[in-house]
Structures are given as C-alpha cells and as structure tokens.
DOSEDO-888698 format. One record per residue (C-alpha): chain; residue in three letters; x, y, z; residue number from 1. Coordinates in Angstrom, 2 decimals, m for minus. Layout:
<nodes>
- c,r,x,y,z,k
- A,ALA,X,Y,Z,NUM
...
</nodes>
This chain:
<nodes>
- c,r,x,y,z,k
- A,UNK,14.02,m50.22,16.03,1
- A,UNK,14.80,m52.86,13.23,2
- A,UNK,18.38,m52.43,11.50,3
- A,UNK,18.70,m52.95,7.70,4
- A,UNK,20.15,m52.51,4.42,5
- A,UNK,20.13,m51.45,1.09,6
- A,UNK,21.22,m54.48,0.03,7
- A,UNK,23.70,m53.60,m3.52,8
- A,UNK,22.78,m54.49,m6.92,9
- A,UNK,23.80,m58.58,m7.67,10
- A,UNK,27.30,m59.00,m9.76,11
- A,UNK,25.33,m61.12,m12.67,12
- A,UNK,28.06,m63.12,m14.44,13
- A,UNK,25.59,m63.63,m16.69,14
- A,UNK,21.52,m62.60,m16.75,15
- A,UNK,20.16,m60.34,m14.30,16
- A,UNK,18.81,m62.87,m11.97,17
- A,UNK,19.83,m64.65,m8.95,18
- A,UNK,18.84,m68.16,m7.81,19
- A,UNK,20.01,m69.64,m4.74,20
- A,UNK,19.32,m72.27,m2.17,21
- A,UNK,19.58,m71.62,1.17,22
- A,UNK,19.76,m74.06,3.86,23
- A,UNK,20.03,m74.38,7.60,24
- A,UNK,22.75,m77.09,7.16,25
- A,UNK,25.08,m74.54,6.24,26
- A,UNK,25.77,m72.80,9.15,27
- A,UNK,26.78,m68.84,8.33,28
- A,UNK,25.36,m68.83,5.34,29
- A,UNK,21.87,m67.62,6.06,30
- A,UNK,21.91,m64.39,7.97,31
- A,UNK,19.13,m64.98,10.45,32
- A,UNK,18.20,m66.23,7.78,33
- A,UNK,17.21,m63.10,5.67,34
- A,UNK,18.91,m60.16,7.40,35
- A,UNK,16.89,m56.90,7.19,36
- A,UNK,17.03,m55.09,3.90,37
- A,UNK,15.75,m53.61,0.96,38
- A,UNK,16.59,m52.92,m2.66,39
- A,UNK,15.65,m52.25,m6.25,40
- A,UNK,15.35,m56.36,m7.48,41
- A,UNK,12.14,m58.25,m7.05,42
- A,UNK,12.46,m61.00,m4.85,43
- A,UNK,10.59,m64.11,m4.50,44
- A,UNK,10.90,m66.86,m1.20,45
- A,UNK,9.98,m70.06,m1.92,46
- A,UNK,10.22,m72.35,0.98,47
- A,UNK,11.00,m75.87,0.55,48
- A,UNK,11.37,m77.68,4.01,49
- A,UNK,10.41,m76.48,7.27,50
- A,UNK,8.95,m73.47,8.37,51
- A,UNK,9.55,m69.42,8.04,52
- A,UNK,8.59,m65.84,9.60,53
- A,UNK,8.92,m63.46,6.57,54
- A,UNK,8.00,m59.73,7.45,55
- A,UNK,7.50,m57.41,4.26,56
- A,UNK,7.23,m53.76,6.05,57
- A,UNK,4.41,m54.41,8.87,58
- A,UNK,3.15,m57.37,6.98,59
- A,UNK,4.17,m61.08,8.69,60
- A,UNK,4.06,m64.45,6.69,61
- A,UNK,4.00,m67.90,8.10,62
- A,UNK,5.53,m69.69,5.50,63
- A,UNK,5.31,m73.50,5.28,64
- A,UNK,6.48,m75.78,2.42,65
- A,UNK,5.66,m75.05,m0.93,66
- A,UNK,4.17,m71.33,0.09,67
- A,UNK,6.14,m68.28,m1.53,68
- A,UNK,6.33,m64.85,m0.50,69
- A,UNK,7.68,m61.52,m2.99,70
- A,UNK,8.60,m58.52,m2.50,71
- A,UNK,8.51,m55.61,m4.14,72
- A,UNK,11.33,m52.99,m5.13,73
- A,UNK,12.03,m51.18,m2.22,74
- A,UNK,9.94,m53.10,0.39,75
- A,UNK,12.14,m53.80,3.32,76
- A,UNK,12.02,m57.59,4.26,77
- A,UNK,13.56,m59.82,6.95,78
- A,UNK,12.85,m63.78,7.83,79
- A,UNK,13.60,m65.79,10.47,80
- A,UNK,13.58,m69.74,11.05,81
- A,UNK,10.32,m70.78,13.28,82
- A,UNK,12.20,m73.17,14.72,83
- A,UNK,16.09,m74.07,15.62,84
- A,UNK,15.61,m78.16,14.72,85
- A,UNK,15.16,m80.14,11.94,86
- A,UNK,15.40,m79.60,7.98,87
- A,UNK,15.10,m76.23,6.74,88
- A,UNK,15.64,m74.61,3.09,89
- A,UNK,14.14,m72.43,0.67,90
- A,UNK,14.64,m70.97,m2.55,91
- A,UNK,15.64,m67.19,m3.02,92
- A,UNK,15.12,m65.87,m6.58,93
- A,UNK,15.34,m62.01,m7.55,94
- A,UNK,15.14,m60.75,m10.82,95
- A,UNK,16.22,m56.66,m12.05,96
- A,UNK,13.03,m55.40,m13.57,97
- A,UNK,14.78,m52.58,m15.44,98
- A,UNK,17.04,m54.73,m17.35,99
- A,UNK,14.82,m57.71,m17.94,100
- A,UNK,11.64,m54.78,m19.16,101
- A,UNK,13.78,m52.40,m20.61,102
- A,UNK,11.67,m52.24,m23.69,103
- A,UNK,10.94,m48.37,m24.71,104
- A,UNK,7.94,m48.66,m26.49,105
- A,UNK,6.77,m51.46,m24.36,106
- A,UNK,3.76,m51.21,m21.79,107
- A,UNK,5.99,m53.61,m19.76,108
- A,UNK,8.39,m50.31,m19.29,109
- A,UNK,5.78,m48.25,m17.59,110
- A,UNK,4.41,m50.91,m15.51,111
- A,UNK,8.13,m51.24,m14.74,112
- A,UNK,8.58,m47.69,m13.63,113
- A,UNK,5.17,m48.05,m11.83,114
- A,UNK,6.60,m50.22,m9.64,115
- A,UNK,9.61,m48.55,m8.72,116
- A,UNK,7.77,m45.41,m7.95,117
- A,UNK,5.32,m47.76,m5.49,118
- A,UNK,2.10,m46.94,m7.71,119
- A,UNK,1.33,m50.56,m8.34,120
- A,UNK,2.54,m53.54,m6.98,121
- A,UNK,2.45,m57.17,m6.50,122
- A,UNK,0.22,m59.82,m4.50,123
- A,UNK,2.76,m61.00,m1.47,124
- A,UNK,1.87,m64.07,m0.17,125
- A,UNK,1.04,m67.10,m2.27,126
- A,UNK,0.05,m70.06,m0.40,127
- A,UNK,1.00,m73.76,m1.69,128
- A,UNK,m0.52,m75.03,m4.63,129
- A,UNK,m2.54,m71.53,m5.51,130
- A,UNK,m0.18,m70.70,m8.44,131
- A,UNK,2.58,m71.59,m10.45,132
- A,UNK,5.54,m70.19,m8.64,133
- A,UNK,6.91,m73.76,m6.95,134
- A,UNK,7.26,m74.98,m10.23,135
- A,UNK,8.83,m72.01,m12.14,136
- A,UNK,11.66,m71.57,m9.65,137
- A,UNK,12.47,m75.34,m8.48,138
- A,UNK,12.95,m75.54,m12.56,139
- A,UNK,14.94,m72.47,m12.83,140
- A,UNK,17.34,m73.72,m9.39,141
- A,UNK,17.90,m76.76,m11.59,142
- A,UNK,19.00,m75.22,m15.12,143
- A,UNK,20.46,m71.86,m13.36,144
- A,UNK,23.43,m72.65,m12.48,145
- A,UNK,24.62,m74.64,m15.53,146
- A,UNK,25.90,m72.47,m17.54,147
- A,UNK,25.61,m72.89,m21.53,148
- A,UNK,23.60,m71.54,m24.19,149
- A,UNK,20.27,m73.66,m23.74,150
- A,UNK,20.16,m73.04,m20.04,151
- A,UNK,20.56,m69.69,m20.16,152
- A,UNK,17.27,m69.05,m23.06,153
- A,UNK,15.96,m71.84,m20.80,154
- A,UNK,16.39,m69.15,m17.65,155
- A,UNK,15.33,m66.64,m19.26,156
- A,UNK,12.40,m68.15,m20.95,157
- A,UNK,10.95,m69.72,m16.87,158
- A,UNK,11.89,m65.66,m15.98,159
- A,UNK,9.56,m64.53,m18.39,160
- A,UNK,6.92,m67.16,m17.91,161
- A,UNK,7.22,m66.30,m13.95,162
- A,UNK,6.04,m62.75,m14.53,163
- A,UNK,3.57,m63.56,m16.83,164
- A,UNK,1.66,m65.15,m13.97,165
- A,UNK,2.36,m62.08,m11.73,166
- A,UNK,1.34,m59.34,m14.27,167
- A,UNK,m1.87,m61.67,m15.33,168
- A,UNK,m3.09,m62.54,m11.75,169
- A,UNK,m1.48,m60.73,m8.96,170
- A,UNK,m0.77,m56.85,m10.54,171
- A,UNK,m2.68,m53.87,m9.33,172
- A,UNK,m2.56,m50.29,m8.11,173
- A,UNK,m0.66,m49.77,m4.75,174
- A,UNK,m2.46,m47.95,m2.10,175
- A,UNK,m0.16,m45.13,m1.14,176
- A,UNK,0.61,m41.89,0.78,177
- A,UNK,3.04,m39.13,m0.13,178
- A,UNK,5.08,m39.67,2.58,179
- A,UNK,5.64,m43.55,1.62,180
- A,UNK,6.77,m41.68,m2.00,181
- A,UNK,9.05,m39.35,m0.46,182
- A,UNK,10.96,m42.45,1.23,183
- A,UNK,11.05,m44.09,m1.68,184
- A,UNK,13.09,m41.36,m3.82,185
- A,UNK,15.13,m41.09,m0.92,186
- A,UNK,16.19,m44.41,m0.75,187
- A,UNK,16.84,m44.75,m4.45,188
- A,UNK,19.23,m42.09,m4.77,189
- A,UNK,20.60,m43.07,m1.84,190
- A,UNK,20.61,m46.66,m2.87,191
- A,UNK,22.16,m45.50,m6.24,192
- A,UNK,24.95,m43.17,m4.43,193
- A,UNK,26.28,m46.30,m2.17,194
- A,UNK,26.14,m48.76,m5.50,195
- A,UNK,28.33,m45.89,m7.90,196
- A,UNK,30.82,m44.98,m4.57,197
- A,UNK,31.08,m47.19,m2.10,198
- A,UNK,34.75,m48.15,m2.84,199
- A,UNK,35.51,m44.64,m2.21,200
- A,UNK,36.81,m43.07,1.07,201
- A,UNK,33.09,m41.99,2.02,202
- A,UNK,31.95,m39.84,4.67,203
- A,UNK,28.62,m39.19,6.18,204
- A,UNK,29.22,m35.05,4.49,205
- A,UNK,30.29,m36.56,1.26,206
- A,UNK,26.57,m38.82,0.97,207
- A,UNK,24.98,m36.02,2.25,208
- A,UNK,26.01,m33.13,m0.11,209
- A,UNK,25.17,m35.52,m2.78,210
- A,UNK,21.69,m35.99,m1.35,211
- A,UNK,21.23,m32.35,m1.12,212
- A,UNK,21.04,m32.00,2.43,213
- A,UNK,22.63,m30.97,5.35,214
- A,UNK,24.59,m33.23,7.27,215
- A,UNK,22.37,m32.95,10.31,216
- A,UNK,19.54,m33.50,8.37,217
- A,UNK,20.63,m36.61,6.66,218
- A,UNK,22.45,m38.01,9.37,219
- A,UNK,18.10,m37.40,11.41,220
- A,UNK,16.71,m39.00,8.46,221
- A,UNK,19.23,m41.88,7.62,222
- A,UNK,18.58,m42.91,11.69,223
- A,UNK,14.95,m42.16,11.43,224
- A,UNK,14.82,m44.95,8.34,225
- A,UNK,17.68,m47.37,9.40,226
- A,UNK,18.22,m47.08,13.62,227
- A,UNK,21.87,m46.76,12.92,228
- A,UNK,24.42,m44.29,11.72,229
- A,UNK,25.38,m44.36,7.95,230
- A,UNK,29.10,m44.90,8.98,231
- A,UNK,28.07,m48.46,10.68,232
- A,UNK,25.39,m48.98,7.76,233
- A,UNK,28.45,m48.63,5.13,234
- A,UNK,30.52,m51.07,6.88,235
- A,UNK,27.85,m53.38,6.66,236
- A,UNK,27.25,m52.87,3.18,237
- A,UNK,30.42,m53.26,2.30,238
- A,UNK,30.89,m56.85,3.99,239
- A,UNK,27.89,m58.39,2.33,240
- A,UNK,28.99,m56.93,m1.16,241
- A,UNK,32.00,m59.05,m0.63,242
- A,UNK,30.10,m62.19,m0.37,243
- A,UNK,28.58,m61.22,m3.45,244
- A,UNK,32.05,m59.94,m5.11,245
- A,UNK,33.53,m63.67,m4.62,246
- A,UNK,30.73,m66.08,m6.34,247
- A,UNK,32.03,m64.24,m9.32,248
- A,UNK,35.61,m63.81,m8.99,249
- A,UNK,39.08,m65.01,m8.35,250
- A,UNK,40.47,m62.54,m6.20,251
- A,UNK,42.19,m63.17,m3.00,252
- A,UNK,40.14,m62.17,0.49,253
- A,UNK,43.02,m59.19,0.99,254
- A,UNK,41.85,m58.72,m2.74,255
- A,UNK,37.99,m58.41,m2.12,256
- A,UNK,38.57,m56.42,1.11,257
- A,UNK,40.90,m53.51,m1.05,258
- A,UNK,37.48,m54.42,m3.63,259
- A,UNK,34.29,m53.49,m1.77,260
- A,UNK,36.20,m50.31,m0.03,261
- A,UNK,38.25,m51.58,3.30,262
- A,UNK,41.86,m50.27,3.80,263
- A,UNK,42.72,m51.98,6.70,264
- A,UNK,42.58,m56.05,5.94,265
- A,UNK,42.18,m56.47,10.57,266
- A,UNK,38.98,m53.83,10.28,267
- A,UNK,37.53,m56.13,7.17,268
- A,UNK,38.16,m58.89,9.34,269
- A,UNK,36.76,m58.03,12.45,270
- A,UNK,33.57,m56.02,10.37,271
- A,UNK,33.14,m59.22,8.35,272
- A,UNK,32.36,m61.72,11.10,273
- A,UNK,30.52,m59.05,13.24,274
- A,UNK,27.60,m58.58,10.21,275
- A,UNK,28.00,m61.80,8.39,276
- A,UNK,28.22,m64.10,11.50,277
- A,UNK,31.63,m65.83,10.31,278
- A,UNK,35.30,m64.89,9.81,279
- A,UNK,36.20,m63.75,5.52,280
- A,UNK,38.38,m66.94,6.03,281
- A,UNK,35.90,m69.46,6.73,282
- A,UNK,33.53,m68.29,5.04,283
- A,UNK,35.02,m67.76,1.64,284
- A,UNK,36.41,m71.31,2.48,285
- A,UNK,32.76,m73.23,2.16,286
- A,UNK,32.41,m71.23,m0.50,287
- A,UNK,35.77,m73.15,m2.53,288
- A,UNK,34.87,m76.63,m0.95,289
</nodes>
C-alpha cells in the first residue's frame, strides 16, 4: 500500500503561488522526486529535461520534455525519475484556488468550490506543444522569484492567463461516486485540523474527537487511506513543513524544530533525515549556499 501526505498549505511570503525548479543535480532535494501526497493547491509538472513517471490516483504519465501534468485539489500524486543518469529537471507550480478566485459574486467562486468538492475538474496530461502551459510557467520561473512590484502584477497576471487556458479548454464535470465524496470531506477537515494544530502536543484521540469519531474508527480509516498510523503520518508532516518554514524565515534549525511541533531537537533530527532523505543540517545548509 502507497504511503502519503497531506502535504500543508505553502508559507507565501508573498502571492499564493509557488514556483520551483527541481533538479536531479541537487541531491536531497527531490523526494523520489515527488513523494506521495495530496492537498488543497492545484499543481502543475512541467518537465524540462529528461524523463518522468507521474501517477495521479490510478492514472500513470510518461512525461518527456516539454509535456505537463496537473492535478487537482485533493488528487493524491507521486513521480519518480525513469531513469538514474543524465540531466533531469522540471518545473513545479501550484497555485491556492480559494485565494486567487475568492470573488463572491463571481462564477469563478463556484467553479472554485466545484472543484474542491470533486464535481468538475481538470484535463491531466498535456503533451508538448498542445497548449500553452511551457510557456506560461518557464515565464513565471523567470519573474517569480524577483521580488518587486512589476514582477509580482507580472506573476499574477501569467497566473491568471494560465487558468484562462484551463477553464477555456480543459474544464468539465468530474465523473464521480459517493464514496470518492465522502473521502474527500474527510480529508479536508482532516487536512484543515493538521494545518490549524499541528504545533500542538497532538494525539491520535485529540484528531479523532475533532473528526467526530471514535478513535478506533479513525485510527481504521486513517490506515485504510494512508497505510500508516497518524502518529508516523504527523511526524512526517511535520518535517516537510519545516522545509517549507525556512525558504521564508530566519530562524535557527533548533528554532524551526520548536516551529513545526518537535520537542526533542535528537527526534527532529533523526525524523528529518528518515522522511526527507538528508540530515536538518545539511539540508538547510544548500539551502544558505
């Protein structure tokens, strides 16, 4: 049985997207290269060198250069390198629907909530040179990370021309069963309990009185969905929200550990390299070079 995520909702230090280049020269920096996971933020893969496995649920992509694969809120999605040689990079962008649609009166708002409750949905897979994606986010890994006034409307503008495209040519109705809605709530509020508490001293009773449900229950359905127990899935959280704590912040790794939940600086340690494939030292190292 696969093991995943919830991955948490992105620090933005300024707009609610993320843009970032992944490469295979960096070792410990990809995780597998796309670890398991799932969460609220659309995500779009854009590979630029080499060649990628992306799985989105039961669905598998070959991805080659130039070819880009999304995923919807709440689809869970992994990748992995088709080869251990050569040149290899691509291009992860996610965006938060509900802040960048958040417009009441807006038809954008319901097609919003329409895909968070898995009623409609995107086209996945979009082969080279069939739309344009490439463009839109090889621009937007160029002006992203400069940060000034023009850049940022300049973001924001290639953001909004992005989903243009998608809502124009690749929205429609999601073919759906119950059951697939019932997971989906549960993973929300679940989702949204871990995001508003996970620096708290949680326990697998605590998440599941707030879900509801007894704790034998949850602890059968949290297995059921992830093939772990929420105590390991927690830890695991908590590491990779610490990767995601430092691009935006000063802190110290002692600092970052206290942060994301972690009492004991040995047990951060120890969890840190076990899920993200590199000691907190090292890591947050590259990260200052």
């Amino acid at each position: 049985m696969s093991h995943y995520h919830i991955s948490s909702k992105p620090i933005y230090t300024t707009l609610p997207i993320n843009v970032i280049l992944h490469s295979s020269k960096k070792p410990g920096f990809e995780i597998t290269p796309i670890t398991s996971h799932l969460h609220e933020q659309l995500e779009i893969n854009l590979m630029i060198s080499g060649e990628m496995i992306v799985n989105v649920e039961n669905r598998s992509y070959q991805l080659g250069p130039n070819d880009a694969v999304l995923c919807n809120p709440f689809a869970v999605h992994s990748g992995k390198w088709l080869s251990s040689s050569g040149e290899k990079s691509f291009i992860g962008f996610s965006i938060d629907l509900g802040k960048m649609l958040n417009f009441e009166l807006s038809p954008l708002a319901k097609s919003c909530k329409e895909l968070f409750e898995y009623k409609c949905k995107f086209d996945e897979f979009y082969p080279a040179n069939t739309s344009r994606i490439p463009h839109i986010l090889q621009e937007l890994l160029a002006v992203y990370p400069k940060k000034n006034n023009a850049n940022e409307c300049r973001a924001l503008s290639l953001t909004y021309e992005l989903l243009e495209e998608l809502f124009a040519k690749h929205f429609h109705p999601a073919n759906n069963h119950s059951s697939s809605c019932k997971n989906i709530n549960f993973l929300r509020d679940l989702a949204m309990f871990i995001n508003n508490n996970y620096t708290k001293d949680i326990t697998t009773s605590t998440v599941a009185k707030a879900m509801f449900m007894e704790t034998s229950q949850f602890c059968h359905t949290f297995k059921r969905n992830f093939g772990v127990c929420f105590s390991n899935h927690l830890c695991k959280f908590r590491c990779i929200r610490a990767t995601e704590l430092y691009k935006n912040s000063d802190k110290s790794i002692s600092e970052i550990a206290s942060a994301v939940g972690f009492s004991d600086y040995c047990y951060f340690s120890k969890s840190f390299k076990k899920h993200i494939g590199i000691s907190p030292a090292k890591y947050f190292g590259k990260w200052k070079n």
